[in-house]
LOMI-521807 format. One record per residue (C-alpha): residue in one letter; y, x negated, z. Coordinates in steps of 0.2 Angstrom, whole numbers, padded with zeros to 4 digits, always signed. Layout:
! LOMI-521807
AYXZ;...
This chain:
! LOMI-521807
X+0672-0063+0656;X+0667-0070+0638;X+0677-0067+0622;X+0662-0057+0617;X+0662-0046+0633;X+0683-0044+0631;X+0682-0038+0614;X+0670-0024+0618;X+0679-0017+0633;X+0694-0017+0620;X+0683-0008+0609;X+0676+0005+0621;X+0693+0009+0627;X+0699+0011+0609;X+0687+0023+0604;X+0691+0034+0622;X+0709+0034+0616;X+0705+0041+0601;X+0692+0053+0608;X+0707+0060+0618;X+0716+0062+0606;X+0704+0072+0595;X+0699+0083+0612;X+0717+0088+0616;X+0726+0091+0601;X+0713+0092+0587;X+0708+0111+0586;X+0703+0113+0605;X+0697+0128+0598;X+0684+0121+0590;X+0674+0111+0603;X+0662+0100+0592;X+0678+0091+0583;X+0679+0081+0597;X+0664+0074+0597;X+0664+0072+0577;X+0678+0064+0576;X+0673+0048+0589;X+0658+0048+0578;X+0665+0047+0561;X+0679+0034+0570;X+0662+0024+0573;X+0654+0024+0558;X+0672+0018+0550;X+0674+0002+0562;X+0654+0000+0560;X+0656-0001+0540;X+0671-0011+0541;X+0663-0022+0552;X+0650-0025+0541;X+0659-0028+0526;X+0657-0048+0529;X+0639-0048+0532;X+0635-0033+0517;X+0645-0041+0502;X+0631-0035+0489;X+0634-0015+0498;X+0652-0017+0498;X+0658-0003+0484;X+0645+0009+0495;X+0652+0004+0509;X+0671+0010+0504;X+0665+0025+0495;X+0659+0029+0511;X+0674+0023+0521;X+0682+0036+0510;X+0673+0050+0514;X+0674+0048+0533;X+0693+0046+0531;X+0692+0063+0522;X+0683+0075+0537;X+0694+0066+0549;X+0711+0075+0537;X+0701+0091+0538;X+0697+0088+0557;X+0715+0086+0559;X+0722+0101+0551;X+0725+0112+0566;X+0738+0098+0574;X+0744+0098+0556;X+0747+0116+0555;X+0755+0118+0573;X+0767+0104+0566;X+0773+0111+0549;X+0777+0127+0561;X+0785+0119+0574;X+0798+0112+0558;X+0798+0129+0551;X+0807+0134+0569;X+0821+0121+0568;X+0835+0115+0558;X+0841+0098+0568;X+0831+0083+0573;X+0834+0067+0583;X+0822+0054+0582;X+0815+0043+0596;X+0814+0027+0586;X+0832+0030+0579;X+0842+0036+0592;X+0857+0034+0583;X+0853+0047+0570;X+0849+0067+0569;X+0844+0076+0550;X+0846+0089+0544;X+0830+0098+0539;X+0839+0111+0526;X+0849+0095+0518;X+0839+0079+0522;X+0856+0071+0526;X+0858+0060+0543;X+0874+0066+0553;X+0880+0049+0565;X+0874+0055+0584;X+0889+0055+0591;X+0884+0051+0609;X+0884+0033+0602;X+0895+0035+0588;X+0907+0021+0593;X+0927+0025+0597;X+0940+0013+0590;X+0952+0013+0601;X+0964+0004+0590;X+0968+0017+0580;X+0966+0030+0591;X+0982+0044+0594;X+0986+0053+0610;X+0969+0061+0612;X+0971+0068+0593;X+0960+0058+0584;X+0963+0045+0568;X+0972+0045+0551;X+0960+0047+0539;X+0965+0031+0530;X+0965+0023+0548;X+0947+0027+0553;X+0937+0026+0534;X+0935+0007+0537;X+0925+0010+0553;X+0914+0021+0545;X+0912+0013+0527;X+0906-0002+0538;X+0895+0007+0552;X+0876+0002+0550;X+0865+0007+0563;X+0844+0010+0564;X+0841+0001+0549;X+0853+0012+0538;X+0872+0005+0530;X+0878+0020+0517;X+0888+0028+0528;X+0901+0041+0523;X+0915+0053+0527;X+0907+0071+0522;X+0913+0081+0509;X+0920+0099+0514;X+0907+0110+0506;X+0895+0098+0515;X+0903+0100+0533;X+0906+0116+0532;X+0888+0120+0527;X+0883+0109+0542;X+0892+0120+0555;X+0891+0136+0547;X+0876+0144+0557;X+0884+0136+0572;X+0866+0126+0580;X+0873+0109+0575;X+0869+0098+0591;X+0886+0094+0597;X+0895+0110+0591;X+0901+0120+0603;X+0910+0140+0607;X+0916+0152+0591;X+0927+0140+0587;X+0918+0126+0577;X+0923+0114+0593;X+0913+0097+0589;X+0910+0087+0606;X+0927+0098+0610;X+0937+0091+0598;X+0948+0101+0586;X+0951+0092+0569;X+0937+0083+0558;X+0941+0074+0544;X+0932+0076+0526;X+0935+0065+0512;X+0945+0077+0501;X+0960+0073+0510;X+0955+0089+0521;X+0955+0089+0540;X+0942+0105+0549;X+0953+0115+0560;X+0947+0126+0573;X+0949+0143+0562;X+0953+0139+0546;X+0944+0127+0536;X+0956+0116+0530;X+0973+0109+0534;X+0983+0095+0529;X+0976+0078+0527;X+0993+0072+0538;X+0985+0077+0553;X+0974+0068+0566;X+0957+0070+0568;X+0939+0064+0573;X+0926+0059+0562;X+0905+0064+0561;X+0900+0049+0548;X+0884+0055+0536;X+0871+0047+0525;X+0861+0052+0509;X+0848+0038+0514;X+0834+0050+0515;X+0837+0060+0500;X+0846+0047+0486;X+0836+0052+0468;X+0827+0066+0474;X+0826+0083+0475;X+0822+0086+0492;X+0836+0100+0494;X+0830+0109+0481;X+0812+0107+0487;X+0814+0116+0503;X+0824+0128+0500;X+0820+0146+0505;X+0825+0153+0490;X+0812+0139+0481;X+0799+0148+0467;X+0790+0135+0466;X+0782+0130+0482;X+0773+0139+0496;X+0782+0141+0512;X+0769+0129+0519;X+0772+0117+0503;X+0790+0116+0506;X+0788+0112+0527;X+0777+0099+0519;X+0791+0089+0511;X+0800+0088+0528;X+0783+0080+0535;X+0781+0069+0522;X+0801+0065+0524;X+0798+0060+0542;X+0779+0052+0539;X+0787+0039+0525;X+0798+0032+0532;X+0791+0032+0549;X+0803+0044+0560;X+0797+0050+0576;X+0806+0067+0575;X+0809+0076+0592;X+0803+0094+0593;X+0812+0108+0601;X+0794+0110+0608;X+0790+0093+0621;X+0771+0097+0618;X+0774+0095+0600;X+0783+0079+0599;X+0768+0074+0610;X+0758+0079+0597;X+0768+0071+0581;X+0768+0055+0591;X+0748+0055+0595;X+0744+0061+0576;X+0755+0048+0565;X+0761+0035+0577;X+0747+0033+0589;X+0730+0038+0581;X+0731+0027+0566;X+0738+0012+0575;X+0723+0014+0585;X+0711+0015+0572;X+0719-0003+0565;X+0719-0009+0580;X+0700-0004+0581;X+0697-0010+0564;X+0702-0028+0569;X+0692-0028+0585;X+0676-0023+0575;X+0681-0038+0564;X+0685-0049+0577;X+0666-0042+0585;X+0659-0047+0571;X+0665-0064+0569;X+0661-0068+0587;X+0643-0062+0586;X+0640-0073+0570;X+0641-0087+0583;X+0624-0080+0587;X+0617-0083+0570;X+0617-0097+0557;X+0629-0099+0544;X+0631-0112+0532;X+0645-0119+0543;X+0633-0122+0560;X+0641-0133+0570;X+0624-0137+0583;X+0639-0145+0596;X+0640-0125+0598;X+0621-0125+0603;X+0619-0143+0611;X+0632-0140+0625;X+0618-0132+0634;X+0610-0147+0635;X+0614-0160+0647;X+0611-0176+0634;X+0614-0188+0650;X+0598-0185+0658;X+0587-0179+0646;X+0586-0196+0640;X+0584-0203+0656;X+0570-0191+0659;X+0554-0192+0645;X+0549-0174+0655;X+0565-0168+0654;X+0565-0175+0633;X+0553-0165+0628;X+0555-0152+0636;X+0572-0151+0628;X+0565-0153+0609;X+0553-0141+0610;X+0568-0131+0615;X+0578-0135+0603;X+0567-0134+0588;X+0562-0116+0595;X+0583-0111+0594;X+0585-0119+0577;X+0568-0110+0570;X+0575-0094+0580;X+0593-0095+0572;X+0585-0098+0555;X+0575-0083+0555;X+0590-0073+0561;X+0601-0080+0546;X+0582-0078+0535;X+0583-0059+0538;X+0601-0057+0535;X+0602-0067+0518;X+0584-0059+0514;X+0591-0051+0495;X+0598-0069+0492;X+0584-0078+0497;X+0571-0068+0487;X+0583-0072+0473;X+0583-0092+0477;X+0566-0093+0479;X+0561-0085+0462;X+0573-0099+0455;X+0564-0111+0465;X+0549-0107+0458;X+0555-0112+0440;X+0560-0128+0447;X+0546-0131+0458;X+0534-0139+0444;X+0532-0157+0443;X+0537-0163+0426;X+0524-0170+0416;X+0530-0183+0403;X+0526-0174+0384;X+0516-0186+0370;X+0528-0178+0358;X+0547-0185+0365;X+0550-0204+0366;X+0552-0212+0383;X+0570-0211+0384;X+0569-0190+0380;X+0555-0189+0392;X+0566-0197+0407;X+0582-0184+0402;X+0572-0170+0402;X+0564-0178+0419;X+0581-0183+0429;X+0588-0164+0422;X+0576-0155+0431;X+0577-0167+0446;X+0594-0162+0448;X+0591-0144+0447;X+0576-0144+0459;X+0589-0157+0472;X+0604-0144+0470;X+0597-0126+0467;X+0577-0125+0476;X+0579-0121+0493;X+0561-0126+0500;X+0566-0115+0516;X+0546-0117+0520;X+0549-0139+0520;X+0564-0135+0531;X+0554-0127+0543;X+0538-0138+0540;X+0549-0150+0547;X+0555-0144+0563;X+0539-0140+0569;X+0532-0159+0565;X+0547-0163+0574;X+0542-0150+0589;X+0523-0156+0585;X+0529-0177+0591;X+0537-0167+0608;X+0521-0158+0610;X+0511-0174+0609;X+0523-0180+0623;X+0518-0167+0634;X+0497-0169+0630;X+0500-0185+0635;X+0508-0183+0648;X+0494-0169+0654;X+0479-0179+0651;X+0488-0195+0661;X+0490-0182+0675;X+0469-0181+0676;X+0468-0198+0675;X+0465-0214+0689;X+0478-0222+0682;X+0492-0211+0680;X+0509-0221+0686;X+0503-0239+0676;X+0502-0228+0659;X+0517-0214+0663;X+0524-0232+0665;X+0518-0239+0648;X+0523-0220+0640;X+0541-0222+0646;X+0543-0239+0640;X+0540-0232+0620;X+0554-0233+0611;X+0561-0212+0605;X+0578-0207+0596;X+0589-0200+0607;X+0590-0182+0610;X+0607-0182+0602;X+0600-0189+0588;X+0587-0177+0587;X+0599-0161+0587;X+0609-0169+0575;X+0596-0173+0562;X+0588-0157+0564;X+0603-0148+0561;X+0609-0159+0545;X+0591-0153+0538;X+0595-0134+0543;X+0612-0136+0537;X+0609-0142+0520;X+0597-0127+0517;X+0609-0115+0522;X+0623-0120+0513;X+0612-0119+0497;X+0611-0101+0504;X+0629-0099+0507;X+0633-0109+0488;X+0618-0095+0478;X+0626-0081+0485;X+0644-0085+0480;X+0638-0093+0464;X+0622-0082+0460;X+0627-0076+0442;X+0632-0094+0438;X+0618-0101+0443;X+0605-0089+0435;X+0612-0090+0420;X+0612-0111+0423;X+0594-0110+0424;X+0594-0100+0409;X+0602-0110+0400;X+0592-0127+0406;X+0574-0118+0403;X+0580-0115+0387;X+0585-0129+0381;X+0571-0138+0387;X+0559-0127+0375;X+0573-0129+0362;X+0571-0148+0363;X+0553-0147+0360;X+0553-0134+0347;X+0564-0147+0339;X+0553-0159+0341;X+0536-0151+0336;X+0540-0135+0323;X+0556-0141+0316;X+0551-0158+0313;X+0534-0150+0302;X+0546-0138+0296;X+0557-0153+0288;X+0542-0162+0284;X+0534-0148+0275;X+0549-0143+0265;X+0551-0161+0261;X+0534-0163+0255;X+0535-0150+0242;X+0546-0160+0233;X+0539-0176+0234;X+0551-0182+0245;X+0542-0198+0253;X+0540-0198+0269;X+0550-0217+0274;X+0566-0207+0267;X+0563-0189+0275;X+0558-0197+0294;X+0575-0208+0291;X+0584-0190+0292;X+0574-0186+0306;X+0580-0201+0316;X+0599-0196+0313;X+0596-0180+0317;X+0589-0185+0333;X+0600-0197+0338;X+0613-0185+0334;X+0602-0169+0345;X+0600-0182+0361;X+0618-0183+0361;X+0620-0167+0362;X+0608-0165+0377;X+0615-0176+0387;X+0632-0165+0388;X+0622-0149+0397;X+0619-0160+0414;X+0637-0166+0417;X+0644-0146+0413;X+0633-0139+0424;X+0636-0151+0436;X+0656-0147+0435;X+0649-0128+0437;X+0640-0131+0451;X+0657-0137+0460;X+0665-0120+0459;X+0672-0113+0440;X+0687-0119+0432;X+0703-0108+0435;X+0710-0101+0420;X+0727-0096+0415;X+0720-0077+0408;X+0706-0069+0419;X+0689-0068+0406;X+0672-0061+0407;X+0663-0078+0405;X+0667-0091+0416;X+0673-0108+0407;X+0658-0118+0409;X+0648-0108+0401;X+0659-0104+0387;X+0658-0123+0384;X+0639-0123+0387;X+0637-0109+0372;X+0652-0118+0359;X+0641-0132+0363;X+0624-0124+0359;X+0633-0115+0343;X+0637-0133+0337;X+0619-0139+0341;X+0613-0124+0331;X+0625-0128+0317;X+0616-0147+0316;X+0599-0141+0317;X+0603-0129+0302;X+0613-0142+0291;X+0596-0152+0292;X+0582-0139+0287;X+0592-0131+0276;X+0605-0143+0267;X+0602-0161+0269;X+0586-0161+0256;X+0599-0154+0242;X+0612-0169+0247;X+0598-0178+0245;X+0592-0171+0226;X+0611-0171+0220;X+0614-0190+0221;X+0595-0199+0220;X+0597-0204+0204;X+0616-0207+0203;X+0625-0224+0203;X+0626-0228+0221;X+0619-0214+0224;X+0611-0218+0241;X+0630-0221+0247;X+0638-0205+0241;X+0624-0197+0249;X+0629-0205+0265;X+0646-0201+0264;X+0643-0183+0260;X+0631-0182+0274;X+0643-0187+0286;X+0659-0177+0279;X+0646-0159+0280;X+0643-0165+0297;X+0660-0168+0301;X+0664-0152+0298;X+0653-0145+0308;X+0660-0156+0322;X+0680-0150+0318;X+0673-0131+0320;X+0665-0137+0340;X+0684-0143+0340;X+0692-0129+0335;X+0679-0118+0346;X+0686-0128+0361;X+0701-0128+0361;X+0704-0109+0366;X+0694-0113+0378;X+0704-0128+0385;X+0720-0121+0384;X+0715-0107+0395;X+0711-0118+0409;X+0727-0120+0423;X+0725-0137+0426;X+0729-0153+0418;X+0713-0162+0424;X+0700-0147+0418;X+0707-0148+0401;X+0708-0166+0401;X+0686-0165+0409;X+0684-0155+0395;X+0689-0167+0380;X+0681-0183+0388;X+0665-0172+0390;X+0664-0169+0370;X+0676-0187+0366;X+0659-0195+0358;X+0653-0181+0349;X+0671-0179+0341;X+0669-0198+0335;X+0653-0198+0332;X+0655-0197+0312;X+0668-0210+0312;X+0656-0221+0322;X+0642-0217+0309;X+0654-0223+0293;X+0661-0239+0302;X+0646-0243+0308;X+0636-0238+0290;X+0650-0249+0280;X+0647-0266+0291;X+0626-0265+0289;X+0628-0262+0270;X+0644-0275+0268;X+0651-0264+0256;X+0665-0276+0246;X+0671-0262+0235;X+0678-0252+0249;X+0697-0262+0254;X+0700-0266+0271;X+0714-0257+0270;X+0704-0241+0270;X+0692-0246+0284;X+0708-0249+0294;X+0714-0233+0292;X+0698-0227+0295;X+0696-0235+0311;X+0713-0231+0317;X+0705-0211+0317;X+0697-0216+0332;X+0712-0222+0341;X+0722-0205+0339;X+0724-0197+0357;X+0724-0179+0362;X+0728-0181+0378;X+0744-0184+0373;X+0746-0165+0365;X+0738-0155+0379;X+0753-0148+0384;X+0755-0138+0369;X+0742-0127+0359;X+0753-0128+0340;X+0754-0149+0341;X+0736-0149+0348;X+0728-0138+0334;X+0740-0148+0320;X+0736-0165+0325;X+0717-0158+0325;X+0719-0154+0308;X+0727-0168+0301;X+0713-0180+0308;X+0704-0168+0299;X+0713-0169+0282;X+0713-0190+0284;X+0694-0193+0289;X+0691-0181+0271;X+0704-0190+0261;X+0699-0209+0269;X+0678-0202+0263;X+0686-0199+0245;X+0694-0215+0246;X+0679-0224+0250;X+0667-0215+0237;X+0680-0217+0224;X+0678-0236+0228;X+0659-0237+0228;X+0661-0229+0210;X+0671-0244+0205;X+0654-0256+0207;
């Protein structure tokens, strides 16, 4: 018998168990709880079963787990009700999985059964008992059933114990305990047969007792008779829930009871775990019947004896027409159970499906970024589950041809010279062919399997990417006009505005060539992060790094020309204009800093934060690049070397070094700060020297 075939007679027996239970002890009177009962107990393992293949229904499917659990309390109440009566009816309890224990229901306290209660012989006198001081130590160090504080009773405690005469061992008008006279109490008081104390010399036996049940509660006072409070049925309740939490399986006065205590909390819902697991287990095992992104075809090719399919051209293609009819059958199978996600992966595809077409307006270099970007989209994201299947079948379609062949040979003169010359031609193995087909199924299914775990980081990727693409080309259609136009009202000529243009640019490309590699880190699974937040860390980084694009764009439109008007006609003018164009765009470039490092702090690991800064490491020294490189094309004398050396050695200050600590990280951002301004004065102090 197979696993499959195990698990379900498992099953079936599980759900009679439980079927029994619910016909003999549920309300007999009511002869349709049976019935509902098994049902709702289906519905329960079906839902929990389904859980793995219905992630999207999940909160509907607990909601409704919840309900079912519900009617199958209100089912139950009869058994309930026979049991809260049944305590009602008796004072003292022994418990089949503590048999070294009884309770009382009026107190809560455990009393020592005394059928096991060790003797120490050692101390033991002539048939009269123990000192007290003798026998404390066997009792302060008595653990049994999972319980250790142990105690001598008080008086008031013993004698309230005995009083009504039912305590288990207690026997005749006399108080007798398991026919023993004399019972010590730890007020240096020793129970005698009619009085209730004599002198603490004496010898007598000893009934330990516990307060484990009852320690910081109220229990007593909870059930008691005389209780305002609670209900009659209210205060049984507490007993129940006494013996239900700490898993006692009390033993009734009444056999049929105990029976039914047992069947109720022990049995029912260990069965209905043990049925939960099955159905799991079910589940898992049929998956073997279906697809998943981790297919292993060895499952499927064992059924194909490799040896002498390939000995065999007959036998070879008969085999790949098989084959491809399992694989197109598996993936229609896995098709319809991912449907939702693939509807969802194909309207992504869509947007990625275009070929790209190279724009007159982007130079070559923009044209081939844009180009590769969607490339790599198309290659991780689109999911071309129609080539997939286009594929199998040409491969089907080559068997196919075999087998024309072969038919048309077989009305031919000249049938065993050309089966001859048809076997000789050279063919990929069968094993080749199952495990090439299955690479192909494989990769599109675990694009399937990486959409649905990933699917809001992925829209929101492809969000991101069409929008920056239009963003590029707005850039490089309106907001150049917008910059020419503005520029042109002023008489601004043109040589000096399109040399703007350029930096911003080259600055803008820069920029777009960080969205690739941080989707591409995305696309591995998200960065952990020390504090659990809405947005996930790559795309916080994606929009820091889009707010500091947006900061550029704007410094350009709506500030540069003024830089421009402020030092045209001053003394070096052309030079303190550089140097104030690099210090407002410096600035913008410490607030992408500063907008970071929340972000890179937050992550748990050293090597994300350390992916982080080496993603943005060029744009941070970007500005220092610009000046260095700025002060060698112009061979400014007037600036000292000194100066250029300090500047220089701005690049060579390392924040790896501070990642461990967010205070030194954020002051030795700010003093690179404060030093690249103060070097930018020093240098435009100097040109004022000329």
């Amino acid at each position: 018998m197979s696993e499959l075939e195990n698990l379900k007679v498992r099953q079936q027996e599980l759900l009679n168990k439980i079927q029994e239970i619910g016909e003999q002890y549920e309300g007999i009177e009511n002869e349709h709880n049976a019935q509902k009962i098994q049902e709702l107990n289906k519905v329960q393992a079906q839902l929990i079963g389904n859980q793995n293949n219905l992630k999207q229904q999940l909160q509907s499917v607990q909601e409704k787990l919840k309900t079912i659990n519900n009617e199958i309390d209100k089912l139950s109440s009869t058994a309930t009700d026979r049991i809260l009566e049944a305590i009602k009816n008796q004072r003292w309890y022994f418990f089949k999985n503590k048999p070294h224990i009884l309770m009382d229901k009026t107190t809560g306290i455990l009393w020592a059964n005394l059928d096991y209660f060790p003797d120490n012989q050692e101390y033991y006198y002539a048939g009269e008992g123990y000192r007290l001081d003798k026998i404390k130590p066997l009792v302060n160090n008595y653990s049994v059933d999972g319980i250790e504080d142990w105690r001598i009773p008080t008086l008031e405690v013993f004698k309230h114990m005995i009083y009504d005469k039912t305590f288990p061992f207690q026997e005749g008008d006399y108080w007798l305990i398991k026919n023993k006279y004399f019972w010590h109490c730890n007020t240096n008081n020793i129970v005698g047969l009619r009085d209730w104390s004599v002198s603490s010399d004496w010898y007598g036996f000893v009934l330990p007792c516990s307060y484990y049940l009852i320690q910081d509660s109220e229990y007593e006072k909870n059930v008691s008779e005389n209780n305002n409070v609670y209900t009659e049925k209210e205060r049984l309740q507490f007993t129940l829930d006494l013996f239900k939490e700490n898993e006692f399986l009390p033993i009734f006065d009444d056999a049929e009871i105990t029976d039914l205590y047992k069947k109720i909390y022990f049995e029912k819902p260990r069965l209905l775990q043990t049925l939960s697991e099955v159905e799991t287990q079910l589940a898992q095992c049929e998956e073997v019947k279906t697809i998943t992104a981790n297919f292993d075809y060895t499952t499927l090719l064992d059924k194909y004896d490799i040896a002498s399919i390939d000995k065999s051209i007959i036998k070879y293609y008969e085999a790949v027409q098989k084959w491809i009819d399992e694989l197109m059958e598996y993936l229609a199978d896995f098709e319809q159970q991912k449907e939702s996600v693939i509807q969802d992966c194909n309207q992504i595809g869509l947007q990625l499906s275009a070929t790209y077409k190279d724009d007159n307006n982007l130079t070559d270099a923009e044209n081939e970024l844009l180009k590769n970007r969607q490339y790599y989209f198309k290659d991780k994201l689109a999911l071309g589950m129609d080539k997939v299947k286009a594929n199998l079948l040409k491969v089907k379609q080559q068997a196919d041809d075999i087998e024309y062949t072969i038919n048309k040979i077989d009305d031919g003169d000249n049938a065993i010279y050309e089966l001859a010359q048809l076997e000789k031609k050279e063919r990929a193995s069968f094993a080749l062919i199952a495990e090439n087909t299955a690479k192909i199924v494989n990769k599109a299914l675990q694009k399937i399997d990486f959409f649905e775990h990933n699917r809001d980081f992925i829209v929101k990727a492809v969000e991101v990417w069409s929008k920056w693409n239009e963003d590029y080309k707005v850039f490089k259609t309106k907001q150049f006009e917008e910059l020419k136009h503005s520029c042109e009202e002023d008489d601004i000529e043109a040589e000096v505005w399109q040399k703007w243009y350029e930096h911003w640019q080259k600055l803008r490309f820069t920029i777009e060539e960080k969205l690739q590699p941080m989707i591409a880190r995305g696309l591995k699974g998200d960065i952990e992060t020390k504090e659990e937040q809405e947005t996930p860390i790559i795309m916080q980084a994606i929009y820091v790094l889009n707010d500091y694009k947006i900061a550029v764009d704007n410094f350009y439109l709506e500030e540069r020309k003024n830089i421009y008007q402020q030092y045209v006609f001053q003394n070096c003018g052309d030079l303190q204009e550089k140097f104030e164009v690099e210090k407002e765009l410096y600035a913008r470039t410490v607030n992408l800093q500063k907008a970071l490092q929340n972000i890179i702090f937050n992550c748990k690991k050293e090597a994300d934060k350390i992916f982080i800064l080496r993603w943005i490491d060029n744009l941070i020294d970007i500005q220092i690049n610009e000046i260095i490189q700025f002060v060698a094309d112009n061979n400014l004398e007037q600036i000292s070397q000194e100066v250029l050396n300090e500047f220089a050695k701005l690049k060579q200050k390392n924040y790896y070094m501070y990642l461990a600590d967010i205070k030194a990280y954020s002051q030795e951002q700010a003093n690179r700060e404060k030093e690249y301004n103060s070097l930018i004065f020093k240098m435009r102090k100097g040109l004022m020297k000329k």
